[in-house]
Backbone as ProteinMPNN parsed JSONL, in Angstrom:
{"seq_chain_A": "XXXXXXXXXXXXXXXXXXXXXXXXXXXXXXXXXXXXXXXXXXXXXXXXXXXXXXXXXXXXXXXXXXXXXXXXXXXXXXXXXXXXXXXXXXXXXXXXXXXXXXXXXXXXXXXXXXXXXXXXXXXXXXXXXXXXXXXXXXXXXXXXXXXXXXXXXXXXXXXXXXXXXXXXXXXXXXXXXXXXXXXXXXXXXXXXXXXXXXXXX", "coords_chain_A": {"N_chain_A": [[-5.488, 8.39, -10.013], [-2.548, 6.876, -9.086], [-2.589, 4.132, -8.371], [-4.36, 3.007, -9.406], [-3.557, 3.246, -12.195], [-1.575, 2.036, -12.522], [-2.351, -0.337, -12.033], [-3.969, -1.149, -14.172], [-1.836, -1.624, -16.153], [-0.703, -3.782, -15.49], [0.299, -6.048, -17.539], [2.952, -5.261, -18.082], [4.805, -6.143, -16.174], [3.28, -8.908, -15.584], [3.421, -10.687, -17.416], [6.721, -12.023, -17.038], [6.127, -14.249, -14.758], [7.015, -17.157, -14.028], [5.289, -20.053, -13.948], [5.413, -22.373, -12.046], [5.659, -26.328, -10.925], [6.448, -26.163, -8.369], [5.793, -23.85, -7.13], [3.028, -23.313, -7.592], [2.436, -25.857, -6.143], [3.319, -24.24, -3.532], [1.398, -22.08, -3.251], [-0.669, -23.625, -2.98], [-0.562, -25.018, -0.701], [-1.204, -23.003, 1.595], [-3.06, -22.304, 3.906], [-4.04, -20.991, 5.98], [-6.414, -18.8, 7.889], [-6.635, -15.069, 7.685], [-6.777, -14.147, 10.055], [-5.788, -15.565, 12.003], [-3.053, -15.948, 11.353], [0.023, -17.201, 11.72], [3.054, -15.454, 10.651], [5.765, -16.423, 8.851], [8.053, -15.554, 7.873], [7.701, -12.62, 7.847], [6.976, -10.469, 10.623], [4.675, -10.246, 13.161], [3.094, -7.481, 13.26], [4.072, -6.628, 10.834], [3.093, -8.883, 8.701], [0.376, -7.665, 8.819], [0.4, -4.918, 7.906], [1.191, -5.973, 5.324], [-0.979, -8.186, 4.34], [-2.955, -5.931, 4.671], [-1.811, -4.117, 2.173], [-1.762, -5.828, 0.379], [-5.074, -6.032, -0.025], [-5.49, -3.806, -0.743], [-4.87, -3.289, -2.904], [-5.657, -5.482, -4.638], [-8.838, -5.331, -4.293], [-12.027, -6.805, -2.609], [-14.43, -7.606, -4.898], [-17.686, -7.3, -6.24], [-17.915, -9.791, -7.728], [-15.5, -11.06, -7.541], [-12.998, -12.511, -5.316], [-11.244, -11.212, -2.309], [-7.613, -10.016, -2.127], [-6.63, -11.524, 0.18], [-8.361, -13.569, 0.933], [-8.093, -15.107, -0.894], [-5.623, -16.15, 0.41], [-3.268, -14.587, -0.374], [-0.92, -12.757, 1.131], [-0.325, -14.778, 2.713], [1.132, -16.488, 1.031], [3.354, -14.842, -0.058], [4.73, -14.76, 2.285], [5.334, -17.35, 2.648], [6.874, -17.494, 0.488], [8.72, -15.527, 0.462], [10.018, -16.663, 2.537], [11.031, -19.589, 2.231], [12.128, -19.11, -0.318], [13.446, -16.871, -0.874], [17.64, -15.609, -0.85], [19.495, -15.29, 1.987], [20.414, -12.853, 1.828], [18.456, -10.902, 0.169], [16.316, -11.482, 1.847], [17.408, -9.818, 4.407], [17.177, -7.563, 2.783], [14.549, -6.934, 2.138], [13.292, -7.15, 4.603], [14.65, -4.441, 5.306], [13.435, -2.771, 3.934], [11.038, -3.183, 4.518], [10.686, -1.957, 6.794], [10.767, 0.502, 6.613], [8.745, 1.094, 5.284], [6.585, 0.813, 6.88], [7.526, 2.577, 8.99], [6.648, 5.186, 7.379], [3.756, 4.475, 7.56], [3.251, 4.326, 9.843], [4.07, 7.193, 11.796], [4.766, 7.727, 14.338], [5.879, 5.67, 16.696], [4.49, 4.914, 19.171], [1.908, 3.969, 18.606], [-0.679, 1.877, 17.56], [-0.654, -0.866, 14.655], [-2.667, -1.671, 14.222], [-3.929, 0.88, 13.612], [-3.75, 1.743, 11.306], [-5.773, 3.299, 8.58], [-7.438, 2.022, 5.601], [-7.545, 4.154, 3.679], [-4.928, 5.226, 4.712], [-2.846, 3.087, 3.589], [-4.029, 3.066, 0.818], [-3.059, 5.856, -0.082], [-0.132, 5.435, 0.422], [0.218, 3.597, -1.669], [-0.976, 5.085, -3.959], [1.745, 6.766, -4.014], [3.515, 5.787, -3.988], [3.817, 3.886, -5.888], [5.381, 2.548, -8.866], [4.744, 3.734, -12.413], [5.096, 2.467, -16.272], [7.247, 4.792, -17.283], [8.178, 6.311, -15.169], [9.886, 7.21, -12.796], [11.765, 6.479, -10.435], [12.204, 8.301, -7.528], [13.82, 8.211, -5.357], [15.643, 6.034, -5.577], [16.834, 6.66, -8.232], [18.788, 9.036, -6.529], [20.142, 7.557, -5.096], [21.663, 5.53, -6.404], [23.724, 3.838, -6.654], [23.018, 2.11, -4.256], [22.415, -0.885, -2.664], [20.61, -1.628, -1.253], [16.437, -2.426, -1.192], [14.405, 0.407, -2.68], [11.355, 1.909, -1.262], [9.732, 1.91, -3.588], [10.79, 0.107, -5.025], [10.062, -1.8, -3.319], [7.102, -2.06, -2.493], [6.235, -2.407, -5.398], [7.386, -4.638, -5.543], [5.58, -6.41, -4.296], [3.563, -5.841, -5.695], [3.562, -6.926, -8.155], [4.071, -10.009, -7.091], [1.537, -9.993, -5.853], [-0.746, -10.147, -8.032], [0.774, -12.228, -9.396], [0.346, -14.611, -7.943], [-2.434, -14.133, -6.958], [-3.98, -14.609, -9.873], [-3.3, -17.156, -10.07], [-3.761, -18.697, -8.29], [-6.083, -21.428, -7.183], [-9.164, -21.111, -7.137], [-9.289, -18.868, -8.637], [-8.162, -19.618, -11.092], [-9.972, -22.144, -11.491], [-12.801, -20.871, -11.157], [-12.562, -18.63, -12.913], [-10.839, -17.721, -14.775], [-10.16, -19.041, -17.981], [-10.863, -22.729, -17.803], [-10.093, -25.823, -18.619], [-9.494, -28.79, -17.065], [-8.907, -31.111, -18.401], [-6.608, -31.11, -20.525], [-6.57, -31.649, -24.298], [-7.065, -31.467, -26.851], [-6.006, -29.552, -29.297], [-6.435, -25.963, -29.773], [-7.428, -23.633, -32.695], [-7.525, -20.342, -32.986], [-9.771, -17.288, -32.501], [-9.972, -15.671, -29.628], [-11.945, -14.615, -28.102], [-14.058, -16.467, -29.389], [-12.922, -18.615, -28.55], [-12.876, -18.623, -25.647], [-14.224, -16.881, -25.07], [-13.293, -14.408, -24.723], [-11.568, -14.803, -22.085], [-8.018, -15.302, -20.469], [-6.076, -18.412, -20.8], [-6.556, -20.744, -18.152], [-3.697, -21.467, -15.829], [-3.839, -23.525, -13.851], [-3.945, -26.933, -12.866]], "CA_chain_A": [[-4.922, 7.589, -8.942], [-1.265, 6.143, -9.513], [-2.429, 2.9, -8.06], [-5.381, 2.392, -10.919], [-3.071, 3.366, -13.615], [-0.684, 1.009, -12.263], [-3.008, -1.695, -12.392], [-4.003, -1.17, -15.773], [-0.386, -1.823, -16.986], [0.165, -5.318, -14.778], [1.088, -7.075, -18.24], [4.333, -5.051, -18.088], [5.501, -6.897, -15.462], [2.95, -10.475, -15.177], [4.525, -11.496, -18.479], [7.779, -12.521, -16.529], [6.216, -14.681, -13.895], [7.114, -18.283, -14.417], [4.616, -20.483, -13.039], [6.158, -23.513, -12.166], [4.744, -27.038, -9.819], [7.008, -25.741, -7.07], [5.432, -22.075, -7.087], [1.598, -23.546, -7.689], [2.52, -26.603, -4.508], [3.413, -23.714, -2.492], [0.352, -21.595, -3.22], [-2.008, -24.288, -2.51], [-0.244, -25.002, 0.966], [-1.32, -21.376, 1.821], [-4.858, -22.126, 4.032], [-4.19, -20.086, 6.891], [-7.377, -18.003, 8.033], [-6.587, -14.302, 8.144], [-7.101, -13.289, 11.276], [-5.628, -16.42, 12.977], [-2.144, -16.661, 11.022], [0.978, -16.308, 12.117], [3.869, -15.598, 9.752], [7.117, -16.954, 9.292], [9.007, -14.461, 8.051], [7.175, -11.119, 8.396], [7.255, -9.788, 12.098], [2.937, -10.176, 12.956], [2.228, -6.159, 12.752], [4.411, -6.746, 9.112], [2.032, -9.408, 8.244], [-0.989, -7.146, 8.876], [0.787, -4.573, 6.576], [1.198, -7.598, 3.584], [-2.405, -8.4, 4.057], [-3.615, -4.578, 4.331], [-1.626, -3.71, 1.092], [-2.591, -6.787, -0.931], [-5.85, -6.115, -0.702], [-5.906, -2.184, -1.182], [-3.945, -3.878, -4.972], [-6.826, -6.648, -4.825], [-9.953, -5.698, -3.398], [-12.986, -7.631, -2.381], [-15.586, -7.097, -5.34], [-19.13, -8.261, -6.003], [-17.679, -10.935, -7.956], [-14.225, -11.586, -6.977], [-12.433, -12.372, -3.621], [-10.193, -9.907, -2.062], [-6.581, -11.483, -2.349], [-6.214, -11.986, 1.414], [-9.183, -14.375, 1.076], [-6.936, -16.627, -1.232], [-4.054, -16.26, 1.353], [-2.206, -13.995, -0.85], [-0.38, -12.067, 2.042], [0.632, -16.167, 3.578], [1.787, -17.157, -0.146], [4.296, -14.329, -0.048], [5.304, -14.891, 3.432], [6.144, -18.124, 2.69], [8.205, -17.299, -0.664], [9.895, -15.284, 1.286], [11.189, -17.699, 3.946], [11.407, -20.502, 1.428], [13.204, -18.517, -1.902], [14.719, -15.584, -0.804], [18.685, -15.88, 0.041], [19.585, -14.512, 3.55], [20.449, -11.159, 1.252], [17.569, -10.552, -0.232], [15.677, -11.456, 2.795], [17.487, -9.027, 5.102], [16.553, -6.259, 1.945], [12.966, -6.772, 2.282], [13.355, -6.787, 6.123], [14.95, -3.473, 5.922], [12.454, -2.158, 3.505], [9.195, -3.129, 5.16], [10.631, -1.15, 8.213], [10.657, 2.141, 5.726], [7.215, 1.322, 5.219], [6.215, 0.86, 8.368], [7.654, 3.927, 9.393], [6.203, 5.676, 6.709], [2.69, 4.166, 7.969], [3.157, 4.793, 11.9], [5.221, 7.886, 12.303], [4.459, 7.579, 15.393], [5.633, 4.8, 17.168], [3.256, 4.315, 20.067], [0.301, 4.041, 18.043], [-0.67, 0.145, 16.833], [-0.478, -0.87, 13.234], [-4.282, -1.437, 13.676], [-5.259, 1.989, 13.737], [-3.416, 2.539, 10.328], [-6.963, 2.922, 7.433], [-7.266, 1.83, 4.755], [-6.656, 5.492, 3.09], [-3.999, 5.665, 4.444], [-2.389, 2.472, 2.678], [-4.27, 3.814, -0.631], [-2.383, 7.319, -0.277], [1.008, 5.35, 0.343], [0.596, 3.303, -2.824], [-0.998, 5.791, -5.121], [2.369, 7.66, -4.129], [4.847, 5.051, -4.246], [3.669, 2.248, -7.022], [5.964, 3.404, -10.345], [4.013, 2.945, -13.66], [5.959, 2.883, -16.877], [7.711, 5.497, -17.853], [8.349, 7.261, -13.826], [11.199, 7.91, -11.972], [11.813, 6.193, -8.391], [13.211, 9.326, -7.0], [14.931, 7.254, -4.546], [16.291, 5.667, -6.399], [17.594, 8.049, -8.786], [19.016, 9.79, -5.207], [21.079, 6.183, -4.43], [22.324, 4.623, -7.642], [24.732, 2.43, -6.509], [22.914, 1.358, -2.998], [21.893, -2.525, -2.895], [18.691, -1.546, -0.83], [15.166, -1.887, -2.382], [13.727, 1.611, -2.072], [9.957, 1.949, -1.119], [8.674, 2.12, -4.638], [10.644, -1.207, -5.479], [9.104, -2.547, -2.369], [5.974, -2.18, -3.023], [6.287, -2.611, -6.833], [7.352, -6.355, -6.079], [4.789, -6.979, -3.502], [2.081, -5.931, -5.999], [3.781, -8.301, -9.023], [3.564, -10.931, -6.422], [0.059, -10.411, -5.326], [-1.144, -10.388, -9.353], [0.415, -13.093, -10.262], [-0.421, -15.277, -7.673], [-3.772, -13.914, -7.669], [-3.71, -15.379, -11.002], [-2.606, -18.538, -10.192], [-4.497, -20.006, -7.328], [-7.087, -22.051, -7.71], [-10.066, -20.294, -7.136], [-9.192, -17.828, -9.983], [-7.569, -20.585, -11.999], [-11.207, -22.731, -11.977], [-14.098, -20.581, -11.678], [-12.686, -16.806, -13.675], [-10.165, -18.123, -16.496], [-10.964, -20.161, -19.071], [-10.475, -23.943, -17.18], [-10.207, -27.435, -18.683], [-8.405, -29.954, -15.682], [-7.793, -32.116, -18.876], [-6.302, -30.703, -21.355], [-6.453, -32.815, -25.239], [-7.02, -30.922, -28.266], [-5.066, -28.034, -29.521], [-7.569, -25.292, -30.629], [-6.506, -22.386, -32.677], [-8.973, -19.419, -33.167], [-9.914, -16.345, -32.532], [-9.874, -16.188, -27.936], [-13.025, -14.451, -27.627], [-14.979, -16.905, -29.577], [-12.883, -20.031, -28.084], [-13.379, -18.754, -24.399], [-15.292, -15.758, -24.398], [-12.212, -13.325, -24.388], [-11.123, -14.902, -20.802], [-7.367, -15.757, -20.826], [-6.427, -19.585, -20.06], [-5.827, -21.166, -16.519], [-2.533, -22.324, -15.7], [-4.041, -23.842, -12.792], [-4.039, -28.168, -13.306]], "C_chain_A": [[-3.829, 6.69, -9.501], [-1.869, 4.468, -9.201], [-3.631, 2.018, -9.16], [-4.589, 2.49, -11.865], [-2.274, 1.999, -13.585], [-0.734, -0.632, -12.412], [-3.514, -2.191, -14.067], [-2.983, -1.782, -16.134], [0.343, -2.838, -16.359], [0.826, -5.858, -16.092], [2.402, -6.442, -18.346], [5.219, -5.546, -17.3], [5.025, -8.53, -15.47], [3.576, -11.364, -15.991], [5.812, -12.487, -17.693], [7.414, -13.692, -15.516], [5.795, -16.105, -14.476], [6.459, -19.341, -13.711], [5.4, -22.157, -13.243], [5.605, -24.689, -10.947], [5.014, -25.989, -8.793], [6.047, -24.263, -6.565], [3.464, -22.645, -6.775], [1.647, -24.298, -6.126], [2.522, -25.135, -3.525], [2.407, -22.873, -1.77], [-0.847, -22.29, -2.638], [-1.674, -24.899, -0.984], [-0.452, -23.944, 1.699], [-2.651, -21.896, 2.705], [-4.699, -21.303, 5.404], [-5.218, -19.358, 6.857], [-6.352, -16.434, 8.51], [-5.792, -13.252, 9.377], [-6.234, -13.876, 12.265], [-3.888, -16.691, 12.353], [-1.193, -15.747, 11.442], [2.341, -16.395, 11.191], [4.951, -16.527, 10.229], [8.168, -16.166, 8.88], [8.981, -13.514, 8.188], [7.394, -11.489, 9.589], [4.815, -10.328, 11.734], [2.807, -8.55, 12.918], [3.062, -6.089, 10.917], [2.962, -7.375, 8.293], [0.918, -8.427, 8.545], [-0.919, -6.004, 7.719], [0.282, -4.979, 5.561], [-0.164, -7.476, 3.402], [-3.526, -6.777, 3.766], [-3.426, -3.616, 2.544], [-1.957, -4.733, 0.021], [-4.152, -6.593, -1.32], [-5.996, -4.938, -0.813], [-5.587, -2.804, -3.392], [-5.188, -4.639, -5.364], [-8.113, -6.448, -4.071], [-11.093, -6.322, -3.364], [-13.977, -7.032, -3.858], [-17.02, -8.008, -5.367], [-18.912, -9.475, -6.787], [-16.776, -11.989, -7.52], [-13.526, -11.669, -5.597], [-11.454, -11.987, -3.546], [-8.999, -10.831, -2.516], [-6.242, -11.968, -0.747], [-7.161, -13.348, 1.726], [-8.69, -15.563, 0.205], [-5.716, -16.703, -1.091], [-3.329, -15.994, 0.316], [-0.775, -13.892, -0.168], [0.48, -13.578, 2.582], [1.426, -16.709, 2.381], [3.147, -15.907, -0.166], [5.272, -14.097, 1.023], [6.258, -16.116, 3.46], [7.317, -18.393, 1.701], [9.214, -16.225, -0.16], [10.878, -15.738, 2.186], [11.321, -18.713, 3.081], [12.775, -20.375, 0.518], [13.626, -17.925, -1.882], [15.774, -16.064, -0.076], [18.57, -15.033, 0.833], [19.813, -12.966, 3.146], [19.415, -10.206, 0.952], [16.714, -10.366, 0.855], [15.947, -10.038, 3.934], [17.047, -7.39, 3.925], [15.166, -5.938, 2.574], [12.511, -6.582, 3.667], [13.043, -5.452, 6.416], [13.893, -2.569, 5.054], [11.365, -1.953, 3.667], [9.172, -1.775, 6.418], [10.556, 0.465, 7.878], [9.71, 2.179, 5.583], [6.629, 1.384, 6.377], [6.034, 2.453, 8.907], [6.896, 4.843, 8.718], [4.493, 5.967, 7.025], [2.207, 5.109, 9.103], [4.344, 5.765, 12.456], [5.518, 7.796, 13.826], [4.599, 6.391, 15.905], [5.376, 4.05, 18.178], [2.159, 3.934, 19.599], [0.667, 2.065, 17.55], [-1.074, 0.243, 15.318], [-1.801, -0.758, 12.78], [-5.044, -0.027, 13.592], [-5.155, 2.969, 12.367], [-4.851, 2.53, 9.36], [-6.418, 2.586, 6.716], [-7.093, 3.052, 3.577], [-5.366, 5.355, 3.426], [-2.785, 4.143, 3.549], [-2.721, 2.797, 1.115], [-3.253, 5.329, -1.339], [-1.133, 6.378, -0.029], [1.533, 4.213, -1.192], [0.141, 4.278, -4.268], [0.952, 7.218, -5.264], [3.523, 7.39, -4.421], [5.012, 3.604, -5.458], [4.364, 3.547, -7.893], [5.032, 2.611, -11.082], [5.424, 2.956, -15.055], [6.434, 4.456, -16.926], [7.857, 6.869, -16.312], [9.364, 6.847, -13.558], [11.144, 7.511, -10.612], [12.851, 7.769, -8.26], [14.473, 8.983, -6.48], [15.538, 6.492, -4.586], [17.443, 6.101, -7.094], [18.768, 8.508, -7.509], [20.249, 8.722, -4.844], [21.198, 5.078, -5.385], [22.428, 3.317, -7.432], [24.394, 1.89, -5.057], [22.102, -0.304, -3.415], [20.185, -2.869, -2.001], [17.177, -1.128, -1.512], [14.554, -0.791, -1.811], [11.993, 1.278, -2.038], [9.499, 1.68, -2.14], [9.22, 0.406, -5.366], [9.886, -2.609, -4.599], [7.958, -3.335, -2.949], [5.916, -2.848, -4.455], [6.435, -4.301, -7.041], [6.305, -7.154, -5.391], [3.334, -6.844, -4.522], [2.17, -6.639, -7.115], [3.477, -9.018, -8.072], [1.936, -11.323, -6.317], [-0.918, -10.69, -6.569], [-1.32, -11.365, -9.826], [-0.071, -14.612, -8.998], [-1.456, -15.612, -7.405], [-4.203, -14.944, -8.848], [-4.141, -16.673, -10.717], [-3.03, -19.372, -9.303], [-5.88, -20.372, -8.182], [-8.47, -22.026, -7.773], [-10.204, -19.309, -8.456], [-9.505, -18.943, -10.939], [-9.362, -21.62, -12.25], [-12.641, -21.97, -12.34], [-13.97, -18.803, -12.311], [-11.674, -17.241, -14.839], [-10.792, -19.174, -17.022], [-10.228, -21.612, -18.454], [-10.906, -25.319, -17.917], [-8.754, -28.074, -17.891], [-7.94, -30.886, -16.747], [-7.474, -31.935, -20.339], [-6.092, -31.509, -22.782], [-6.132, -32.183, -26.452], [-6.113, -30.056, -28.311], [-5.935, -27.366, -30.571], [-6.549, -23.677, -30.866], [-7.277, -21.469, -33.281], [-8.845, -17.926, -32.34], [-10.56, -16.358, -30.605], [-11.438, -15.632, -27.724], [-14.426, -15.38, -28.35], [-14.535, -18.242, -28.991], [-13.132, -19.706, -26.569], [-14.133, -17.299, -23.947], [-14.348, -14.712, -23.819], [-11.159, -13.792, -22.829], [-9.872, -16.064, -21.7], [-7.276, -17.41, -20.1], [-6.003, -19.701, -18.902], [-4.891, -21.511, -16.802], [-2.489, -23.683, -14.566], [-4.678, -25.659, -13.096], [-4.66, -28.83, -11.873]], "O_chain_A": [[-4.126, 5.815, -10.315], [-1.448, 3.612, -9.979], [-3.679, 0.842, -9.519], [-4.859, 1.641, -12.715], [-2.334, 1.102, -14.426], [0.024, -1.568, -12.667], [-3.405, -3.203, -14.759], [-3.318, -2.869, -16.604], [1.562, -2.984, -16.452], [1.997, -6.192, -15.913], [3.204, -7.25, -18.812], [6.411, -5.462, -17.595], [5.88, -9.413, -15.398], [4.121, -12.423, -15.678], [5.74, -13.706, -17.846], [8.433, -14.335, -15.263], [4.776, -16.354, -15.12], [7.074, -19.665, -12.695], [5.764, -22.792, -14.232], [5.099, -24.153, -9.961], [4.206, -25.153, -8.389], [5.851, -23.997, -5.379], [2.837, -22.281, -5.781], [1.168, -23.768, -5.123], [1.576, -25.046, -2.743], [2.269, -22.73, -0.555], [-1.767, -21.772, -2.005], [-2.591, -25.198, -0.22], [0.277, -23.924, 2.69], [-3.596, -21.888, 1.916], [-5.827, -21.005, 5.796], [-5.363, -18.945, 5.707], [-5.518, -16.497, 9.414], [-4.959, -12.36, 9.54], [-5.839, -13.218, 13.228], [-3.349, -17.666, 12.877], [-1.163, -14.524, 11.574], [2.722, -17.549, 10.996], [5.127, -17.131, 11.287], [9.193, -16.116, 9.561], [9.992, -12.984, 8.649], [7.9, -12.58, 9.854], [4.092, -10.555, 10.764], [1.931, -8.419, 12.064], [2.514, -5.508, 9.98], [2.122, -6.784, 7.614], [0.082, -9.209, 8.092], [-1.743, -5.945, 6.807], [-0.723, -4.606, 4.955], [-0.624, -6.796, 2.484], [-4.463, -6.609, 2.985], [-4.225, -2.905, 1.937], [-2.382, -4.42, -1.091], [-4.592, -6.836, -2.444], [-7.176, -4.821, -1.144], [-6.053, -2.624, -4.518], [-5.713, -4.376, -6.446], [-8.479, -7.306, -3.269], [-11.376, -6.522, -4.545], [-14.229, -5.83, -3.777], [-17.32, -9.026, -4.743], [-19.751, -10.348, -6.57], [-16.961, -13.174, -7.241], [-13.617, -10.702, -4.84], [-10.598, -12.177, -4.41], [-9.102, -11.935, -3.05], [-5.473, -12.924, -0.647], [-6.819, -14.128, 2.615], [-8.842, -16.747, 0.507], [-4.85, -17.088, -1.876], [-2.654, -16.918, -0.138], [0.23, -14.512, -0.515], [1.688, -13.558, 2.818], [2.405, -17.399, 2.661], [4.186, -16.531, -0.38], [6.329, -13.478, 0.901], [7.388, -16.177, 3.944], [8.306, -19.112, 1.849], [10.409, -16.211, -0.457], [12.023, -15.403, 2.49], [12.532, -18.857, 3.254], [13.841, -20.99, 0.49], [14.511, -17.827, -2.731], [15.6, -16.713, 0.955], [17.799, -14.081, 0.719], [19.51, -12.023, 3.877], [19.388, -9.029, 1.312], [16.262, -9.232, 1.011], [15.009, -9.322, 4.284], [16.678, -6.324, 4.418], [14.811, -4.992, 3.277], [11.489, -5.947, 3.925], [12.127, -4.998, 7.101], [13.522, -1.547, 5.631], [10.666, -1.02, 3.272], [8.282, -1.017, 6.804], [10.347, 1.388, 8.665], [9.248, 3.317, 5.666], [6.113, 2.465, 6.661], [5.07, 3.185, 9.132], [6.276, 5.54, 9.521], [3.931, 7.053, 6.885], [1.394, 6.016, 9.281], [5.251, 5.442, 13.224], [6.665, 7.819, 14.273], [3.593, 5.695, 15.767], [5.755, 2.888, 18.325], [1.344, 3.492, 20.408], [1.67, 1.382, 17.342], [-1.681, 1.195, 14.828], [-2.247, -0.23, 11.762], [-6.253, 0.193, 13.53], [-5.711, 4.031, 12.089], [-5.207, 1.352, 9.358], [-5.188, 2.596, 6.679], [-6.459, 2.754, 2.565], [-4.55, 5.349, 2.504], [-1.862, 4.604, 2.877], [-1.827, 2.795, 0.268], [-2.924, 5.663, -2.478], [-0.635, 6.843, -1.054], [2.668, 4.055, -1.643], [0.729, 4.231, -5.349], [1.22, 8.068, -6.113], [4.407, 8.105, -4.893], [5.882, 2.771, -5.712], [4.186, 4.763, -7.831], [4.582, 1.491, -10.842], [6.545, 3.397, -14.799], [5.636, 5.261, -16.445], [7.659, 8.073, -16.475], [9.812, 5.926, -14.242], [10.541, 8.142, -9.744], [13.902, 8.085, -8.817], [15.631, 9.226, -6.82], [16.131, 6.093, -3.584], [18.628, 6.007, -6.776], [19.881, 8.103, -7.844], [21.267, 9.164, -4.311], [20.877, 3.91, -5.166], [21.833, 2.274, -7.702], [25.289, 1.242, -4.513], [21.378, -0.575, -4.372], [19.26, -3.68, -2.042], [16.818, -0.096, -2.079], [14.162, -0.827, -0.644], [11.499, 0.434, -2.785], [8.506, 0.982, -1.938], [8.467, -0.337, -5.997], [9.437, -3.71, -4.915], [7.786, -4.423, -3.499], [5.455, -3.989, -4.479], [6.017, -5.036, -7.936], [6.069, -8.321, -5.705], [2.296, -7.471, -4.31], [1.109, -7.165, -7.453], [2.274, -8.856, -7.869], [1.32, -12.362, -6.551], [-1.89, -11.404, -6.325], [-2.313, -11.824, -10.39], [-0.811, -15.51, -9.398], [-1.845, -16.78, -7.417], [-4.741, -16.02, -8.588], [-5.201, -17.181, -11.085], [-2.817, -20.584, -9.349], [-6.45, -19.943, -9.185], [-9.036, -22.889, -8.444], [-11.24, -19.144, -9.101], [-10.589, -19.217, -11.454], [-9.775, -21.635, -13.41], [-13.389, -22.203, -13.29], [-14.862, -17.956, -12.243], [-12.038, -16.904, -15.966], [-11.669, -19.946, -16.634], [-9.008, -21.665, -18.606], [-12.027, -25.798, -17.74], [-7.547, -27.904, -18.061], [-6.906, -31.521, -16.54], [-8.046, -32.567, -21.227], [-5.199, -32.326, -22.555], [-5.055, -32.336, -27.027], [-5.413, -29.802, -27.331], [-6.195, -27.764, -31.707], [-5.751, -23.008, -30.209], [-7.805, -21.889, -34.31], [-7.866, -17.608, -31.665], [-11.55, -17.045, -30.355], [-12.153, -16.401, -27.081], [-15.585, -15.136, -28.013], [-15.412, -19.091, -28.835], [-13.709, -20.658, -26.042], [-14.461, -16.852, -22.848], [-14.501, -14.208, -22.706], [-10.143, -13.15, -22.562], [-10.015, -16.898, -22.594], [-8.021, -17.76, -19.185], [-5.148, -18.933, -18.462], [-4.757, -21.959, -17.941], [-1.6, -24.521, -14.41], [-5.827, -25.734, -13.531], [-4.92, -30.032, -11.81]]}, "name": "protein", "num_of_chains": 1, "seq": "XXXXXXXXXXXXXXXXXXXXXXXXXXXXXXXXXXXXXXXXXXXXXXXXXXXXXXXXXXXXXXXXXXXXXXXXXXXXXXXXXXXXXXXXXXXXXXXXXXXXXXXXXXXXXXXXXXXXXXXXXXXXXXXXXXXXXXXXXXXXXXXXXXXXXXXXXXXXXXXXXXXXXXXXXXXXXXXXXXXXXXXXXXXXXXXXXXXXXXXXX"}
């Protein structure tokens, strides 16, 4: 399954993501319920998308909470209407609507009747891992539109690292001290039991 391999190999991309107040403030302004929120820059059957593909990337396990349950899907809604210029923004616009389509060939049908297969079959087909080939890419060199596979590809960096980075993760699954003093230098699985540190203050 492209979308397990894919996950395997997050540090090829989480490396890059610069956690910064601004980025953490924005995350923890995220409490929207679910079911009850309404975007601001997705379209609402987009947002149901966001939230359907974050957690196919993140799902619920017996330990961990899905990522829609720490308002992933509203943390990228709102870095989108916040941080993206009006360029970028109309990209991701025109790219959700390729997904979409892709989803609901059909467009009488409602977004709710897409499964959850079928979001699994559109990322095991469109996440790149190293060393692949966006076709469509390849196909349109020199176009300034993100193709499906970069779509996706940034929506599931996103959902990783702010995964990551809220505060739920950040206190009770990485290694957490709120007050940071000493400077310890050792071997990680005997200073926290192999778990990397929080960034989360």
């Amino acid at each position: 399954m492209k979308r397990r391999d894919a996950l395997k190999n997050i540090g090829l991309t989480t490396a890059f993501f610069t956690v910064t107040p601004s980025v953490i403030s924005l995350l923890q302004s995220c409490t929207a319920e679910t079911k009850t929120w309404i975007p601001d820059f997705f379209s609402k059957e987009e947002g149901v998308v966001l939230s359907n593909l974050v957690d196919v990337i993140l799902p619920k396990t017996q330990d961990l909470p899905s990522a829609s349950e720490l308002n992933i899907p509203q943390f990228i809604d709102k870095y989108a209407y916040e941080v993206f210029d009006e360029d970028m923004q109309a990209r991701y616009k025109s790219a959700f609507g390729n997904i979409i389509a892709l989803l609901k060939p059909n467009t009488s049908h409602t977004i709710e009747k897409v499964t959850s297969e079928n979001y699994k079959t559109l990322l095991d087909k469109h996440l790149i891992i190293k060393g692949e080939i966006d076709e469509e890419r390849k196909a349109n060199p020199e176009t300034l539109a993100l193709t499906k596979s970069e779509l996706l590809n940034d929506i599931k960096w996103m959902t990783i690292n702010a995964y990551k980075t809220s505060q739920y993760i950040g206190e009770n699954v990485l290694a957490y001290d709120p007050i940071p003093g000493a400077y310890y230098c050792g071997d990680l699985n005997e200073l926290t039991g192999g778990k990397s540190w929080s960034v989360y203050k």
